[in-house]
C-alpha positions as CSV (number, residue, x, y, z in Angstrom):
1,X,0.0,0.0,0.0
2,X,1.5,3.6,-0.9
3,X,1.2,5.7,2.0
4,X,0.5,9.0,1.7
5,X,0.1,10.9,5.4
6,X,1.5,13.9,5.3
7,X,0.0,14.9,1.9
8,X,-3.7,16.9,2.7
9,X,-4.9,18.1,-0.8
10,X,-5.6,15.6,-3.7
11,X,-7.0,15.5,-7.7
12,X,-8.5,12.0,-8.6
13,X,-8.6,11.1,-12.2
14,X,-10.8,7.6,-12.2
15,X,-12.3,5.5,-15.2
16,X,-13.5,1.8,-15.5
17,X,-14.0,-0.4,-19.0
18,X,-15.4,-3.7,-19.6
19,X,-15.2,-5.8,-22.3
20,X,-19.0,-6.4,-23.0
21,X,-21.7,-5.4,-19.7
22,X,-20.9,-8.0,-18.5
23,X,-17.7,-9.5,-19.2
24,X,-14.1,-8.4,-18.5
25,X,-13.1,-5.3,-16.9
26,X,-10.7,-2.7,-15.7
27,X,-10.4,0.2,-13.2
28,X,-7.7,2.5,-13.1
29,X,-6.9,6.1,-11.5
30,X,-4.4,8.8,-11.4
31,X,-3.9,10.2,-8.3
32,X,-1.9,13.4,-8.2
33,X,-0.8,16.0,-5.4
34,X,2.2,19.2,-5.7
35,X,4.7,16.3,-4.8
36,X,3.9,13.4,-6.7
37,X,1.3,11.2,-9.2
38,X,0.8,7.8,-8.6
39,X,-1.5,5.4,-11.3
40,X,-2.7,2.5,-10.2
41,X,-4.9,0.0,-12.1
42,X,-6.3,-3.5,-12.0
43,X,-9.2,-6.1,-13.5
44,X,-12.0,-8.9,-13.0
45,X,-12.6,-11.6,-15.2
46,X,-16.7,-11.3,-14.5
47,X,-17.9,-7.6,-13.8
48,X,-19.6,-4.7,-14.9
49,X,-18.6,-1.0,-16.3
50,X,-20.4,0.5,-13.1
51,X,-18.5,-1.7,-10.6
52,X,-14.9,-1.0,-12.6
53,X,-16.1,2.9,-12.5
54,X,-16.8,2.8,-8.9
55,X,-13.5,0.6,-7.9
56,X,-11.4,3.1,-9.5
57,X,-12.8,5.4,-7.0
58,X,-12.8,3.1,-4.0
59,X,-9.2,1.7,-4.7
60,X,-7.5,5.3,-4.7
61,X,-9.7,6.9,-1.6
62,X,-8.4,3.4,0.2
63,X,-4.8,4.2,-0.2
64,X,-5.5,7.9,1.4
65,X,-4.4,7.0,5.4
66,X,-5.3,10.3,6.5
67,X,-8.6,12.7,6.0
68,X,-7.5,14.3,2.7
69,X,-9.5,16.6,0.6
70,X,-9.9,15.1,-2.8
71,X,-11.0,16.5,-5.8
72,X,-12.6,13.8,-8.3
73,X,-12.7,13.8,-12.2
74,X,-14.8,10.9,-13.5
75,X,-16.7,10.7,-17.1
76,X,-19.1,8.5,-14.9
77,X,-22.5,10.2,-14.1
78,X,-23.5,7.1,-12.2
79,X,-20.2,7.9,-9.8
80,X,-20.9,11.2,-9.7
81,X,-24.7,11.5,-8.8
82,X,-24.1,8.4,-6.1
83,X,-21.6,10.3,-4.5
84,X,-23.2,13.8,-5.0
85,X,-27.0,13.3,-5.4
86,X,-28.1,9.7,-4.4
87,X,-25.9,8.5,-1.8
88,X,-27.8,10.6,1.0
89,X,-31.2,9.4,0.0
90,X,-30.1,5.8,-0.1
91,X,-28.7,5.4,3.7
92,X,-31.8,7.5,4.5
93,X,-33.9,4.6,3.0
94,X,-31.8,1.8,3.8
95,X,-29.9,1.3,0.7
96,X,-32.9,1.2,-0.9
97,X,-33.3,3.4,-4.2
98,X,-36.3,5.8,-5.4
99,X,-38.5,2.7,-6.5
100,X,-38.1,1.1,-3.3
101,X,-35.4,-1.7,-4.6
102,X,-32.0,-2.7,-3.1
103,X,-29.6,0.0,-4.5
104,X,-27.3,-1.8,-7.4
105,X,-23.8,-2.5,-6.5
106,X,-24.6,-1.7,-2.8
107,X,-21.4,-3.5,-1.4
108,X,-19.1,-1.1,-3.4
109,X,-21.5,2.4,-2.4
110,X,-21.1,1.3,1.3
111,X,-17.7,1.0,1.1
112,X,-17.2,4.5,-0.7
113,X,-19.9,6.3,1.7
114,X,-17.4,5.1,4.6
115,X,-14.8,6.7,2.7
116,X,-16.5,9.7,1.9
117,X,-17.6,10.2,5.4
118,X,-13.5,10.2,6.2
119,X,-12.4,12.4,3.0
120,X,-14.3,16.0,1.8
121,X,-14.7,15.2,-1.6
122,X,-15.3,17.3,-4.7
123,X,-16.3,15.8,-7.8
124,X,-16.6,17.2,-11.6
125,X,-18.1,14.8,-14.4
126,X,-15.9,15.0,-17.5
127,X,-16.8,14.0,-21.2
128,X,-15.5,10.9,-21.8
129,X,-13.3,10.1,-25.0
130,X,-12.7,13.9,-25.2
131,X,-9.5,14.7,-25.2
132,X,-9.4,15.1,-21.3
133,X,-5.6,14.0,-20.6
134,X,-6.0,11.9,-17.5
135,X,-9.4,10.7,-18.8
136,X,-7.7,9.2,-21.6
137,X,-4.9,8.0,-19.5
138,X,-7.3,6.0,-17.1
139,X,-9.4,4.7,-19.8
140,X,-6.0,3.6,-22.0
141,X,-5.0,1.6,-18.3
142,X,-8.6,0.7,-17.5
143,X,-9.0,-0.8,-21.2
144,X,-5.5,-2.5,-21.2
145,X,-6.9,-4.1,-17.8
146,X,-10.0,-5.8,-19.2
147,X,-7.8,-6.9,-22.2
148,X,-6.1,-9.2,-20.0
149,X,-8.7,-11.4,-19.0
């Protein structure tokens, strides 16, 4: 595990790929302070693009030791509103979604509202296959991850 404790202030870059929905997959992220960048990546053989999306996220808050203040970029709305818009209304219910049915991919969302109840997060959405640097660099990784299995 990279440690990081005496580093405060963060920029996530995060994407996730799978090789049909389901099939193989990949996660990967970017996660960059003044003092250094560190990518990380990795793969299942069996998932979904909406776990690999939300395991990018999971896997680089879980390397943060410390509260940090992290500032997300993701071209995943489905990240971005569960963290943002959904998550609150979900715990309130009892991970139970607006129709009244278990929330998808609950394990992963309880696991990131832990995390996001240590870490003040900030998240931006970003078009993906746009040209966005680190987007492209986490799907390349993320891609290159599925492609394995």
């Amino acid at each position: 595990m990279y440690t990081m404790t005496n580093l405060q202030s963060f920029t996530l870059f995060t994407d996730g790929a799978c090789l049909g929905n389901p099939g193989p997959g990949g996660w990967a992220y970017i996660l960059r302070n003044e003092e250094s960048e560190v990518e990380c990546s990795g793969g299942e053989s069996d998932t979904t693009n909406q776990r690999m999306e939300l395991t990018a996220v999971l896997r680089a808050l879980e390397v943060l030791e410390e509260p940090c203040q992290v500032t997300i970029y993701s071209d995943s709305q489905y990240v971005i509103k569960g963290l943002t818009e959904w998550m609150d209304g979900w715990v309130t219910r009892g991970w139970r979604n607006a129709s009244k049915k278990p929330v998808a991919n609950q394990d992963l969302w309880k696991l990131l509202a832990k995390l996001r109840e240590k870490h003040t997060l900030t998240t931006h959405w970003v078009k993906g296959h746009s040209g966005h640097c680190e987007n492209e660099r986490c799907d390349e990784m993320a891609s290159n991850e599925a492609a394995k299995y």
